[in-house]
C-alpha positions as CSV (number, residue, x, y, z in Angstrom):
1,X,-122.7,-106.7,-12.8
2,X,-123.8,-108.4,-16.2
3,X,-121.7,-107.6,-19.3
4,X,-123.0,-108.0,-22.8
5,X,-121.0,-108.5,-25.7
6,X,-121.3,-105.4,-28.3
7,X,-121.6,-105.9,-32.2
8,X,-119.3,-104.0,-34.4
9,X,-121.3,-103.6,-38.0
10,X,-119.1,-102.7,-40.6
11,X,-120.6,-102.4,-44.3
12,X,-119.2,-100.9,-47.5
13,X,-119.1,-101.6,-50.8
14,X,-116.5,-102.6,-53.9
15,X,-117.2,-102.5,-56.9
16,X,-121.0,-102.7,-57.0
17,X,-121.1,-105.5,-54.1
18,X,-122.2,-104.4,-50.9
19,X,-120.3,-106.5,-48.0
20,X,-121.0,-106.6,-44.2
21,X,-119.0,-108.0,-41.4
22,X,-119.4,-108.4,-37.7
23,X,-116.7,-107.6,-34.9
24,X,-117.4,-109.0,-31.3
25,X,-116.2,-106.3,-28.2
26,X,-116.3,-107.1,-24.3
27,X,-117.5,-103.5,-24.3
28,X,-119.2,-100.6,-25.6
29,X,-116.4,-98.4,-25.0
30,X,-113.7,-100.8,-26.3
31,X,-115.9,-100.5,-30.2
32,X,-116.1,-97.1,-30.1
33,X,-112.8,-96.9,-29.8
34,X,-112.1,-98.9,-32.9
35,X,-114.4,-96.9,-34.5
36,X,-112.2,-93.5,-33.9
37,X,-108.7,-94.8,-34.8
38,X,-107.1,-95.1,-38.4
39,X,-108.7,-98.2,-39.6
40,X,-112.1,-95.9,-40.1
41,X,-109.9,-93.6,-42.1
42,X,-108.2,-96.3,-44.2
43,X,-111.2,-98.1,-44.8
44,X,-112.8,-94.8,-46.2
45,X,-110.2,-94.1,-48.1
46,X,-109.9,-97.2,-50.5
47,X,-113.7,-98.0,-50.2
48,X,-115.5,-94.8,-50.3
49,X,-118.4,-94.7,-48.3
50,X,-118.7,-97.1,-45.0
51,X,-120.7,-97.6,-42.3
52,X,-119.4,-98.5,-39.0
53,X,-122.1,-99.1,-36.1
54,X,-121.4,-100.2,-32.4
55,X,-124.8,-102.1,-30.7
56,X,-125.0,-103.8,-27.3
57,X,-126.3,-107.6,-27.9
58,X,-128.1,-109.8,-25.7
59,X,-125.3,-112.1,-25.5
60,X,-123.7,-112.2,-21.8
61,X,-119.8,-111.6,-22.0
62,X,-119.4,-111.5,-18.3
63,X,-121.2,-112.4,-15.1
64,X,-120.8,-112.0,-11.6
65,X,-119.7,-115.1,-9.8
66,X,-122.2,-115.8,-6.7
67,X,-120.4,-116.2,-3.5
68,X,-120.1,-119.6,-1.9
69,X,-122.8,-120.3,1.2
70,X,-120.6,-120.6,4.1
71,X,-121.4,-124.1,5.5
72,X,-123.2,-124.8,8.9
73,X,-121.1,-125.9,12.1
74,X,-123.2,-128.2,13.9
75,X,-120.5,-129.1,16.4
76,X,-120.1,-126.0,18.0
């Protein structure tokens, strides 16, 4: 199975300058779950309003290795 990378947006603002960074995850479910834990909270609290947004990229993290052709024995 193919894995893309997914984007962490984060964007919020300090004093009148609006700032946005990008976090990269293996997974979906491994962003979300930086989005539910204290950093959300702490961010909030000393920069007001933020906006943190998890979206699958088209960047492959992970792909399936094909299996090696087993090789012909002509001398049997």
């Amino acid at each position: 199975m193919i894995k893309f990378w997914t984007v962490l947006w984060l964007t919020y603002s300090i004093q009148d300058s609006s700032y946005k960074h990008i976090m990269m995850f293996e997974s979906y479910d491994d962003c979300i779950a930086v989005t539910q834990t204290d950093f959300r909270d702490v961010m909030q609290e000393r920069y007001g309003l933020i906006m943190m947004r998890c979206e699958q990229s088209h960047i492959v993290a992970s792909m399936p290795k094909p299996k090696p052709r087993p090789e012909p024995d002509f001398d049997s």
